[in-house]
C-alpha positions in Angstrom: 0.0 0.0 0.0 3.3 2.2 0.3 2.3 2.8 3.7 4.4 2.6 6.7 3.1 -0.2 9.4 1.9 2.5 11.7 0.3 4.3 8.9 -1.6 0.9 7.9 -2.7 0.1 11.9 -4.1 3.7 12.2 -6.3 3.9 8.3 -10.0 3.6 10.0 -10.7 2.1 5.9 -9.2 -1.4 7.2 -10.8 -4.8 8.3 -7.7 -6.0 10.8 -8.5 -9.8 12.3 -6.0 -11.2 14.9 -4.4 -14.8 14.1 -3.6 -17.4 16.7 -0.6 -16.3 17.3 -1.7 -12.6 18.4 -0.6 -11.1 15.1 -2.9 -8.3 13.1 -3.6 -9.6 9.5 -5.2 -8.1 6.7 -7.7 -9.9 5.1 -6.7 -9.7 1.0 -10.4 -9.4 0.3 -10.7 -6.0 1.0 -7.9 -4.7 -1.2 -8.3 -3.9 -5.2 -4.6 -4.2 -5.8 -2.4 -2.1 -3.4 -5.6 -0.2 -3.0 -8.9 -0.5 -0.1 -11.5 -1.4 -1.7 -13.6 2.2 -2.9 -16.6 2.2 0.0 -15.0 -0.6 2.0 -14.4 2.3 4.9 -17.9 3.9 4.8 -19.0 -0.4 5.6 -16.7 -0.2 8.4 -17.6 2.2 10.0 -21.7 0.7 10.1 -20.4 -2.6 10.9 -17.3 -2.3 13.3 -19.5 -1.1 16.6 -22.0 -4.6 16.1 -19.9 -7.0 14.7 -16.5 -8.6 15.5 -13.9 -8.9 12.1 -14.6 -12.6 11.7 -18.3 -11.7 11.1 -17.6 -8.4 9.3 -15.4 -10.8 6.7 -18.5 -13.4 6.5 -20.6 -10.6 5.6 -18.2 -9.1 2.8 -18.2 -12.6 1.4 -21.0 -14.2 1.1 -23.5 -13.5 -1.2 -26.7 -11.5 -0.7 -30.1 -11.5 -2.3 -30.0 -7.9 -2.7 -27.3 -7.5 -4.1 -28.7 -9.9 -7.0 -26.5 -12.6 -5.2 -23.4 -11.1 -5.6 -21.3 -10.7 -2.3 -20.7 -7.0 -0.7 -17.0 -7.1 -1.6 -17.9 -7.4 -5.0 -20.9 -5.1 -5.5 -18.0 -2.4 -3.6 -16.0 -3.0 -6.7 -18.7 -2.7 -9.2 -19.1 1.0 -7.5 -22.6 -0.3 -5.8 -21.4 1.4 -2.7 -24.7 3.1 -1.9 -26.5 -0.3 -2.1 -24.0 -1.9 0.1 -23.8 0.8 2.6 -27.9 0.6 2.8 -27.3 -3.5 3.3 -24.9 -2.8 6.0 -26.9 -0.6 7.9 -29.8 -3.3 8.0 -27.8 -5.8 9.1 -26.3 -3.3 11.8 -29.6 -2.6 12.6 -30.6 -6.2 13.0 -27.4 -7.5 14.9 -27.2 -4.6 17.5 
């Protein structure tokens, strides 16, 4: 990302999950190259306070009916942001 490690920890636009080991990885899903995906920080910020980054992943993946089936992470790419920021919100809504 030609970001320095402290620089990456502190960008509010990133999903960070912890491994076993106690480390901070960074799922590859939510990148577009060396980029965050467009509209993956506006998700973030719905679904951080509700759900822990194991769930927040599961939702990014997996497809959704209203998407037309197609999963979050892809419908970001497509530039569907404002449709997955409304999906987000529901299921914010539902899980808090």
């Amino acid at each position: 990302m030609g970001k320095s490690e402290q620089a990456t920890a502190k960008d509010p636009r990133l999903l960070r999950v912890k491994t076993r080991s106690g480390r901070v990885a960074y799922p590859v899903v939510q990148f577009d190259g060396r980029a965050v995906v467009a509209g993956l920080g506006d998700v973030l910020a719905i679904l951080d306070p509700v759900a822990d980054p194991l769930t927040v992943i599961a939702w990014l993946t997996g497809t959704q009916p209203s998407l037309g089936e197609r999963r979050p992470v892809d419908a970001l790419r497509a530039g569907d942001v404002e449709a997955v920021v409304a999906l987000a919100r529901r299921f914010a809504r539902s899980a808090a």
